[in-house]
C-alpha atoms as a printed R data frame, in Angstrom:
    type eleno elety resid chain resno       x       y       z
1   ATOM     1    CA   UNK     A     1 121.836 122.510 109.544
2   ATOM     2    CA   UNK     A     2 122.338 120.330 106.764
3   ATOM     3    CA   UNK     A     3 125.165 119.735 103.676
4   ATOM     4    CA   UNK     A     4 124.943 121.207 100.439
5   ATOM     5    CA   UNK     A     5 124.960 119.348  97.394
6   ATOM     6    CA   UNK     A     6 127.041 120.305  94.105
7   ATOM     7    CA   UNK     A     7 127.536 118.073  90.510
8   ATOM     8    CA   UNK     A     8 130.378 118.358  88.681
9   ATOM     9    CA   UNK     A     9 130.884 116.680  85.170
10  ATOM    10    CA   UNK     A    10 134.431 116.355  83.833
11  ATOM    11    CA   UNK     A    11 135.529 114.994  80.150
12  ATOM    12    CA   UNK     A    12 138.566 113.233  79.128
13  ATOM    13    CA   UNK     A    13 140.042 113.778  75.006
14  ATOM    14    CA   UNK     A    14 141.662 111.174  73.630
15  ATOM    15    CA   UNK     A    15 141.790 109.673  69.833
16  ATOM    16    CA   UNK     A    16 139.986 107.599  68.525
17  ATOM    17    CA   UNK     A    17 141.715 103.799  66.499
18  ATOM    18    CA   UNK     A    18 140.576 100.914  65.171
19  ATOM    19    CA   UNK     A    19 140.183  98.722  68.845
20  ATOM    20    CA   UNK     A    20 142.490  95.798  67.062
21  ATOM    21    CA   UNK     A    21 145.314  98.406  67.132
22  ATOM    22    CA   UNK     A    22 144.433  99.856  70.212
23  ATOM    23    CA   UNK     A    23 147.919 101.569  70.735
24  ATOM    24    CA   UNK     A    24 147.112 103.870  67.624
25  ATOM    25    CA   UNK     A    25 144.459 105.487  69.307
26  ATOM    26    CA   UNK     A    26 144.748 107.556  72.961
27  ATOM    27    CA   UNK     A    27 141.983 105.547  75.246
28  ATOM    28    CA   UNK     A    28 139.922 108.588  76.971
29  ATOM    29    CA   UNK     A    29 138.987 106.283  79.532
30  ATOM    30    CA   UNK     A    30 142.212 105.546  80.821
31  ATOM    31    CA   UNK     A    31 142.935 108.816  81.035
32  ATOM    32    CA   UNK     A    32 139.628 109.447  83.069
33  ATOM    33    CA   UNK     A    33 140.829 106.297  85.611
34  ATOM    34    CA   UNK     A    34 143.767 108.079  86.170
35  ATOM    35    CA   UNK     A    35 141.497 111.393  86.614
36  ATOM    36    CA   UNK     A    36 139.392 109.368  89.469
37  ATOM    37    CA   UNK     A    37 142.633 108.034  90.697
38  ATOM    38    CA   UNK     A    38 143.617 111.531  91.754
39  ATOM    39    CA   UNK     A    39 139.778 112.732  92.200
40  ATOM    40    CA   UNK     A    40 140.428 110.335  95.864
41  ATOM    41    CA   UNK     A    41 143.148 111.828  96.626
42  ATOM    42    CA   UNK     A    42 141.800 115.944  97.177
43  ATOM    43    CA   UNK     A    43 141.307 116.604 101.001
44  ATOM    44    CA   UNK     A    44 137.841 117.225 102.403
45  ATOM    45    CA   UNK     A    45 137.170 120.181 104.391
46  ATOM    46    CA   UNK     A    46 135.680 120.029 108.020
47  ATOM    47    CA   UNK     A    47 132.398 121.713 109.968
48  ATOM    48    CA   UNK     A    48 132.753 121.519 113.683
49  ATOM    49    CA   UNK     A    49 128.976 120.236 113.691
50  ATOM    50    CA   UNK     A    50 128.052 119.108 110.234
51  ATOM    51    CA   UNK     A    51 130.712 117.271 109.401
52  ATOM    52    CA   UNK     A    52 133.191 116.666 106.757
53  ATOM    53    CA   UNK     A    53 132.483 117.718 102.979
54  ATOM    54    CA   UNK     A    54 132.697 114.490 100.349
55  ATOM    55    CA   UNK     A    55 132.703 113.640  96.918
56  ATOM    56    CA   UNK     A    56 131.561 110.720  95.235
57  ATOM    57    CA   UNK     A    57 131.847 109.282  91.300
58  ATOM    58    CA   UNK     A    58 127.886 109.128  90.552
59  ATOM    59    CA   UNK     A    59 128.096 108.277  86.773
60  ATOM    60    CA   UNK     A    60 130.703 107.129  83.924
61  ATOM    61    CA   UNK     A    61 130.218 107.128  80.026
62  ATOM    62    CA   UNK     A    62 132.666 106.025  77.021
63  ATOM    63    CA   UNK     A    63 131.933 108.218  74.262
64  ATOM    64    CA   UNK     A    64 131.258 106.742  71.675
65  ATOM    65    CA   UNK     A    65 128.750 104.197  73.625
66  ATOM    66    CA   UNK     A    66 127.860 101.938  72.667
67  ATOM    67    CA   UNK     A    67 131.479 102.098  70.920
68  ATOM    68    CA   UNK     A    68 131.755  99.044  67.925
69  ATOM    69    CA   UNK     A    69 135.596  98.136  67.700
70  ATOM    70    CA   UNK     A    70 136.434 101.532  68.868
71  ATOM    71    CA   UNK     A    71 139.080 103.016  71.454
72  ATOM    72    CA   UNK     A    72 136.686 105.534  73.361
73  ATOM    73    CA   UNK     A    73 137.865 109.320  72.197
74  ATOM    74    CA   UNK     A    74 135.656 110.306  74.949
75  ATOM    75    CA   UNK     A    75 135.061 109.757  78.720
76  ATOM    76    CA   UNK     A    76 132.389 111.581  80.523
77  ATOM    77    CA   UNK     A    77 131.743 111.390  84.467
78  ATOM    78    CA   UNK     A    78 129.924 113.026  87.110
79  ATOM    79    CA   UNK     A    79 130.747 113.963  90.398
80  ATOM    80    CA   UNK     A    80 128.779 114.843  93.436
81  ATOM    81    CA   UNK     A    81 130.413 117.000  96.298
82  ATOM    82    CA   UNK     A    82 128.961 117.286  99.524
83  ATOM    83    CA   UNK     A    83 128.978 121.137 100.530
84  ATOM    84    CA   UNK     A    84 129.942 123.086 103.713
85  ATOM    85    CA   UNK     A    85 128.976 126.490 104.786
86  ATOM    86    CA   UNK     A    86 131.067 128.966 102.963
87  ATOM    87    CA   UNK     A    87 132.321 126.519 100.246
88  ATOM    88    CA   UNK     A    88 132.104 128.354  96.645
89  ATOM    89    CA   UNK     A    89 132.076 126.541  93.042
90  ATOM    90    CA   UNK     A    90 134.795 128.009  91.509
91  ATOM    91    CA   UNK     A    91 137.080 127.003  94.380
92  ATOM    92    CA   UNK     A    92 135.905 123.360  94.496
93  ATOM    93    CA   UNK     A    93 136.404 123.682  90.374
94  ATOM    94    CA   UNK     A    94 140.089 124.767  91.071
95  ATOM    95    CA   UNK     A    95 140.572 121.512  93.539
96  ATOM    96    CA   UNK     A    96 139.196 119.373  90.109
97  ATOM    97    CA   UNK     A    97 141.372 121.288  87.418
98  ATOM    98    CA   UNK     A    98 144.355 120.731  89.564
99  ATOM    99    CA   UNK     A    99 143.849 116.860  90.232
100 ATOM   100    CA   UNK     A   100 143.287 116.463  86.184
101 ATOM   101    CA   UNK     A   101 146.407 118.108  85.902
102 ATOM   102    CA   UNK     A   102 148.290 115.748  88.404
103 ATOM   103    CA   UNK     A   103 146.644 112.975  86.546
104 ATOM   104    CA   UNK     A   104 148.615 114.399  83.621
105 ATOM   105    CA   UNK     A   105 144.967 115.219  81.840
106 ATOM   106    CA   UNK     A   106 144.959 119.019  81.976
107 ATOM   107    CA   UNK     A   107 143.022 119.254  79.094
108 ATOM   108    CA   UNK     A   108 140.216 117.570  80.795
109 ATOM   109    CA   UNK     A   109 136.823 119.597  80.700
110 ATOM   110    CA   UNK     A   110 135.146 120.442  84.213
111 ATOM   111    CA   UNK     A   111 131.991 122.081  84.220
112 ATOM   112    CA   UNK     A   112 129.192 122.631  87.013
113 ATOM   113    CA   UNK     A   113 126.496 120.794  86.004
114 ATOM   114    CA   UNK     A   114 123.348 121.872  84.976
115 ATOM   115    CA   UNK     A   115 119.502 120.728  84.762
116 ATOM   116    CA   UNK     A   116 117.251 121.851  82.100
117 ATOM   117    CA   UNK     A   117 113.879 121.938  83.303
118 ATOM   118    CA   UNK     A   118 110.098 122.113  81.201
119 ATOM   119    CA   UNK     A   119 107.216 121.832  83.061
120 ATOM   120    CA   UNK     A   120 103.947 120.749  82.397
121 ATOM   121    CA   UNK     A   121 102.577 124.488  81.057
122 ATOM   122    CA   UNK     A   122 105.626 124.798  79.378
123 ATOM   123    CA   UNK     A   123 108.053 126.518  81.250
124 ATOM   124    CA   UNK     A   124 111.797 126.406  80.877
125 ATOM   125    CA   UNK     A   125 114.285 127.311  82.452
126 ATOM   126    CA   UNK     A   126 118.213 126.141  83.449
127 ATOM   127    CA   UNK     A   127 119.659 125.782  86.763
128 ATOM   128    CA   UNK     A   128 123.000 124.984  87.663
129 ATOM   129    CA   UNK     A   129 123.511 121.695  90.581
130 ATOM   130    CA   UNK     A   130 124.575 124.108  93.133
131 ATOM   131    CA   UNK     A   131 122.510 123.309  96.646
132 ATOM   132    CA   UNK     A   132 124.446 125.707  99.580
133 ATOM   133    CA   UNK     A   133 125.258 124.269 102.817
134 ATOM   134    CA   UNK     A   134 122.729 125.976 105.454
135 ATOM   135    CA   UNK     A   135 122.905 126.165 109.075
136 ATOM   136    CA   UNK     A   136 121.005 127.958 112.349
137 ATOM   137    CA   UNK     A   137 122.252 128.741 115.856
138 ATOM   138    CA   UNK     A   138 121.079 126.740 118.162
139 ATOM   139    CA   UNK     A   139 119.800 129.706 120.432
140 ATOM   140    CA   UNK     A   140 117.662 130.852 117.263
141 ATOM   141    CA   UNK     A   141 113.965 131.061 118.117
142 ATOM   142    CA   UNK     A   142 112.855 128.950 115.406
143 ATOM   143    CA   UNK     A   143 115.054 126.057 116.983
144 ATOM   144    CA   UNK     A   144 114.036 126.374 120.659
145 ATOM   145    CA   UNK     A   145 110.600 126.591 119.180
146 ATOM   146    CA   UNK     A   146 110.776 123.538 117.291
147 ATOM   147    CA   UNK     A   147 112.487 121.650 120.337
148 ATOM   148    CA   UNK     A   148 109.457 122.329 122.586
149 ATOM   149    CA   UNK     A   149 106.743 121.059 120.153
150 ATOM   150    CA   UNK     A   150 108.547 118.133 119.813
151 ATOM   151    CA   UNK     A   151 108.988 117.657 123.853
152 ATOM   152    CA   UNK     A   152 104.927 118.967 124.208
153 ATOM   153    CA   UNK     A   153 104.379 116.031 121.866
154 ATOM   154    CA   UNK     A   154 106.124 113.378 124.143
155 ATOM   155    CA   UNK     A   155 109.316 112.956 122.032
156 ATOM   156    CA   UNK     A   156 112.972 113.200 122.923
157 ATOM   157    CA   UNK     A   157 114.266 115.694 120.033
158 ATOM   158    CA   UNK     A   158 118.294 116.006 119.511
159 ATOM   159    CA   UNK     A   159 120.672 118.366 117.315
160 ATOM   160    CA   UNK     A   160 122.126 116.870 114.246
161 ATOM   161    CA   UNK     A   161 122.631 118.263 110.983
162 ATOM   162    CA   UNK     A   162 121.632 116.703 107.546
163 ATOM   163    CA   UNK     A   163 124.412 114.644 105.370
164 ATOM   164    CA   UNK     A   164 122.323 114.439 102.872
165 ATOM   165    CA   UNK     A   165 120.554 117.728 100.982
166 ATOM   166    CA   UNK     A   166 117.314 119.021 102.217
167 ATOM   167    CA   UNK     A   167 114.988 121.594 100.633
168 ATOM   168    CA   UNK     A   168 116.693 123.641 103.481
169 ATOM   169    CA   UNK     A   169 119.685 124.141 100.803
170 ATOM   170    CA   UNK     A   170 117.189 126.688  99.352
171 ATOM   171    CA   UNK     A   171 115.212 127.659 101.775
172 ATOM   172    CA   UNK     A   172 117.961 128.853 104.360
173 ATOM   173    CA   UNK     A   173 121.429 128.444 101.815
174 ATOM   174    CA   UNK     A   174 119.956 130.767  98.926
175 ATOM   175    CA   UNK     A   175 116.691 132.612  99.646
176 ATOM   176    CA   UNK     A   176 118.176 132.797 103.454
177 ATOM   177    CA   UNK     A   177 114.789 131.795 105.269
178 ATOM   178    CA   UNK     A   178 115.360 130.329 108.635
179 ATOM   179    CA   UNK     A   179 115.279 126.941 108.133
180 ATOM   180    CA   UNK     A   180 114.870 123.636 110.808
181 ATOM   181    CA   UNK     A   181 114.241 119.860 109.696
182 ATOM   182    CA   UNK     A   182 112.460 116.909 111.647
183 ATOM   183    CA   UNK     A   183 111.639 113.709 110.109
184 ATOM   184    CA   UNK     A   184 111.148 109.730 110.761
185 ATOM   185    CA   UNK     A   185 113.529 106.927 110.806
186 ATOM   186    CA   UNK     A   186 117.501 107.719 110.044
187 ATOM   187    CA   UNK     A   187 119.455 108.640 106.798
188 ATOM   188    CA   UNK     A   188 121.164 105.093 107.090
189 ATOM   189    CA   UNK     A   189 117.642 103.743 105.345
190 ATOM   190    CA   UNK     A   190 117.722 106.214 102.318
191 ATOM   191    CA   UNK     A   191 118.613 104.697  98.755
192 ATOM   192    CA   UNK     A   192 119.566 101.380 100.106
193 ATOM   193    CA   UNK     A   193 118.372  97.944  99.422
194 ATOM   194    CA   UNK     A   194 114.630  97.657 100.593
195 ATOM   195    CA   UNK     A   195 114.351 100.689 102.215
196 ATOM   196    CA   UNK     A   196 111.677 100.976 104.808
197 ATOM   197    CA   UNK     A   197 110.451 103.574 107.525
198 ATOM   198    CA   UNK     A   198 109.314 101.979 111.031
199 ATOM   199    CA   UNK     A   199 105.959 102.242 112.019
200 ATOM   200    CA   UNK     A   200 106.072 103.784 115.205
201 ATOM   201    CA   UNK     A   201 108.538 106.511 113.516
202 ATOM   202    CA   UNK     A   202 106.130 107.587 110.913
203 ATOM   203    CA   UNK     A   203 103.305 107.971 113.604
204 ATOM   204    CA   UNK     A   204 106.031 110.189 116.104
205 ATOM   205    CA   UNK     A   205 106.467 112.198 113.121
206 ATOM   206    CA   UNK     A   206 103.211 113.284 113.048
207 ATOM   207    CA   UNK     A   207 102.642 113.745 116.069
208 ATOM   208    CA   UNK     A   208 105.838 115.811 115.990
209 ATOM   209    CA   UNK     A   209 104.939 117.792 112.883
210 ATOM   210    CA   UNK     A   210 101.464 118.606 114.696
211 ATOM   211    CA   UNK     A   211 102.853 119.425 117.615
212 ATOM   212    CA   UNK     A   212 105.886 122.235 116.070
213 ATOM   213    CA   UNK     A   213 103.096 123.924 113.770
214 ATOM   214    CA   UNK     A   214 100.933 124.554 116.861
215 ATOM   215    CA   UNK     A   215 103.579 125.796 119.316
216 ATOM   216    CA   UNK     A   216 104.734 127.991 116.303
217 ATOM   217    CA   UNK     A   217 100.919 128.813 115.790
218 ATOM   218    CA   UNK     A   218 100.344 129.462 119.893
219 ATOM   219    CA   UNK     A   219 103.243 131.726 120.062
220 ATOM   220    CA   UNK     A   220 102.715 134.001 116.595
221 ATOM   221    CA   UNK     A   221  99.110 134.518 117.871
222 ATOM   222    CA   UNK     A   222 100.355 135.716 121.394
């Protein structure tokens, strides 16, 4: 099991002045602090094993920036929402629409946010930031499965879900593919100052990874 992962980008509208009168002008970021101001305040749903659903301020831009003796007619952020099972964009979009309007910005544009990918032979396509939330009963095959590899390889395997997003948001949240994860080390060391992976984690892992593919193997071939 494992959180989702949306982006949200929201835009502020004010007017622009001459920044040695600022009061002539309407200061779009102010009006965006008073946008994030309420953006803390929206409650966060609840799974009874994954966890609680989150959002976080991942980016903020004046517009015009770099602005020369300007008051910013512009204010551009993004936000990233942690996902539960059953959560749906335009619902979450509602929750932001509402707080711009208690910040007394209603005319504050919120948009999913998208990623416009080319690959390397040219391809191109857009996707919208929407990762679903994913999850599989414990009694499924695949996870009983996946326990015993790990035991037959001399490791003591737990259930947890994923706070961060996985492939698994694809996999089992949109294609629907039964999905389970196993790694090294703990989420606690991602994107952090001088992240590492121990040693003797990176070796279990193997051994684990070996040891899931061939009880998975052994079984399909009986």
């Amino acid at each position: 099991a494992g959180r989702g992962r949306a982006e949200f980008t929201m835009e502020t509208v004010g007017e622009p002045a001459h920044a040695s009168d600022p009061s002539a002008g309407i200061n779009a970021v102010h009006r965006m602090a008073a946008v994030i101001g309420e953006m803390e305040k929206i409650p966060m749903p609840e799974h009874r094993f994954i966890g609680r659903g989150t959002i976080c301020l991942t980016d903020i831009i004046s517009i015009p920036y770099p602005a020369h003796s300007v008051v910013p007619s512009g204010c551009r952020t993004t936000y990233e929402r942690r996902l539960l099972p059953g959560e749906e964009h335009d619902a979450i979009k509602a929750e932001l629409v509402e707080a711009c309007a208690r910040a007394k910005a209603p005319d504050t544009m919120v948009e999913l946010a998208m990623t416009d990918y080319r690959t390397y032979t040219g391809t191109h396509w857009i996707e919208p930031k929407w990762f679903p939330s994913w999850e599989l009963d414990e009694d499924h095959l695949l996870v009983q499965e996946g326990l015993r590899g790990l035991r037959s390889a001399g490791l003591e395997p737990g259930l947890e879900s994923y706070q961060f997003c996985t492939n698994g948001a694809y996999s089992a949240g949109t294609a629907g593919v039964p999905t389970i994860g196993f790694g090294p080390s703990t989420e606690q060391h991602a994107h952090v100052v001088d992240e590492f992976i121990e040693i003797d984690q990176l070796f279990g892992a193997r051994r684990g990874y070996e040891s899931i593919a061939t009880t998975l193997l052994r079984d399909t071939a009986s």
